[in-house]
C-alpha positions as CSV (number, residue, x, y, z in Angstrom):
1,X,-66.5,44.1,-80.5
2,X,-69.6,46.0,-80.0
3,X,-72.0,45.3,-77.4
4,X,-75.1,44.3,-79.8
5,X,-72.3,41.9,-81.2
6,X,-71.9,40.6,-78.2
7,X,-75.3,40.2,-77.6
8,X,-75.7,38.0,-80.8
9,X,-73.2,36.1,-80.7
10,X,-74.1,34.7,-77.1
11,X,-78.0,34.4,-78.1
12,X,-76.5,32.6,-81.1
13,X,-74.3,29.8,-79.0
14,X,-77.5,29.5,-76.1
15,X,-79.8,28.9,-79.1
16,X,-77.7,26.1,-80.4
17,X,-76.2,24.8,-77.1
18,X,-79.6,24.7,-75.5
19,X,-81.5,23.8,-78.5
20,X,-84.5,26.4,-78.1
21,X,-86.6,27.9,-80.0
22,X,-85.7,31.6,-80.3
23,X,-89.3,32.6,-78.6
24,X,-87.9,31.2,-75.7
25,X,-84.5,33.1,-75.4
26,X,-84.5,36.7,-73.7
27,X,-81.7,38.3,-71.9
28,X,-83.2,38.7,-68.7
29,X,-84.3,34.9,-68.4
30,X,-82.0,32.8,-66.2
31,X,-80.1,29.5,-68.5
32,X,-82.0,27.3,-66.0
33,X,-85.8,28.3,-67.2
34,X,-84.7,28.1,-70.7
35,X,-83.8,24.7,-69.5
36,X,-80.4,24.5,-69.0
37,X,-78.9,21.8,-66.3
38,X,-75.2,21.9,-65.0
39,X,-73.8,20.2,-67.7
40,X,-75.4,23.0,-70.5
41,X,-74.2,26.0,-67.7
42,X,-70.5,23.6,-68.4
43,X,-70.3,23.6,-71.9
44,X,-71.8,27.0,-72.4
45,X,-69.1,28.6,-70.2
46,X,-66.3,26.8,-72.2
47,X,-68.0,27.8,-75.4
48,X,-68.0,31.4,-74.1
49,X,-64.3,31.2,-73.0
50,X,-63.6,29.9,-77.0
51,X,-65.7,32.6,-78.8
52,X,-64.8,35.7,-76.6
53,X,-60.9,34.3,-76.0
54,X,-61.7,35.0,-72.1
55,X,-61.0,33.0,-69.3
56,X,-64.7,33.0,-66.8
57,X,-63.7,32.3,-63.4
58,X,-65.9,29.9,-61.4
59,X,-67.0,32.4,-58.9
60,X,-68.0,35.0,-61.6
61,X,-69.9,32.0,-64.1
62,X,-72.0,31.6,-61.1
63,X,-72.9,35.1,-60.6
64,X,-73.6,34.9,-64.6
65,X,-77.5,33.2,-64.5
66,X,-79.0,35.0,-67.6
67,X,-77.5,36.0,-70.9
68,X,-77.7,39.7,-70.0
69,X,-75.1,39.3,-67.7
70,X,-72.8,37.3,-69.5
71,X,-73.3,40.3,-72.2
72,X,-72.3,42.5,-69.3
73,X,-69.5,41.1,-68.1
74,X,-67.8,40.3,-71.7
75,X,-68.4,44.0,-72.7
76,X,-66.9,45.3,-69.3
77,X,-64.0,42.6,-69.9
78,X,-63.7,43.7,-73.2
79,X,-63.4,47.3,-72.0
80,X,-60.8,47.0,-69.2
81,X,-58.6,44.8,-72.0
82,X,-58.3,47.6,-74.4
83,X,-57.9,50.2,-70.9
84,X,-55.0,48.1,-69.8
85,X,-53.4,47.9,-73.9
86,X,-53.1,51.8,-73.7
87,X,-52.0,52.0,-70.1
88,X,-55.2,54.0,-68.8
89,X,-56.0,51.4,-65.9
C-alpha cells in the first residue's frame, strides 16, 4: 500500500468517525481540535488496527496525536513487514 493510500484511507475513517467536515481535516492537526474526546481516539485506533490489519500499541497510539503520524507509522510498519518477509531486517 502506497503512502498517499494510506493517507486516504485514514482521512477517509477520521472524516466518518469524527463526523467533520473535510475543511476541517489536515494532517498536521491533532484528533483533539478536530474534536475528538477519548472515546473517538478509542474507536479510531481499533478502526485503524481493522483497516491496516496492525496491532497499535498503547504507548505508540498516544505518541500518534494527528493523522500525519498515524500515516507515518503505518507506512514505516508497512515497510519493516515486507523487510522482515524477505529476511533484510
Amino acid at each position: 500500500m502506497l503512502r498517499e493510500e494510506i493517507s486516504d484511507t485514514i482521512k477517509k475513517l477520521v472524516l466518518e468517525q469524527l463526523g467533520i467536515h473535510e475543511s476541517l481535516y489536515a494532517e498536521d492537526i491533532s484528533f483533539e481540535e478536530m474534536g475528538a474526546d477519548s472515546l473517538d481516539s478509542l474507536e479510531l485506533a481499533m478502526y485503524f488496527e481493522e483497516e491496516f490489519s496492525m496491532q497499535f500499541p498503547d504507548e505508540d497510539f498516544k505518541k500518534l496525536i494527528n493523522p500525519g503520524r498515524v500515516v507515518q507509522y503505518v507506512v514505516d510498519k508497512t515497510e519493516n513487514i515486507k523487510k522482515e518477509a524477505i529476511g533484510i531486517v
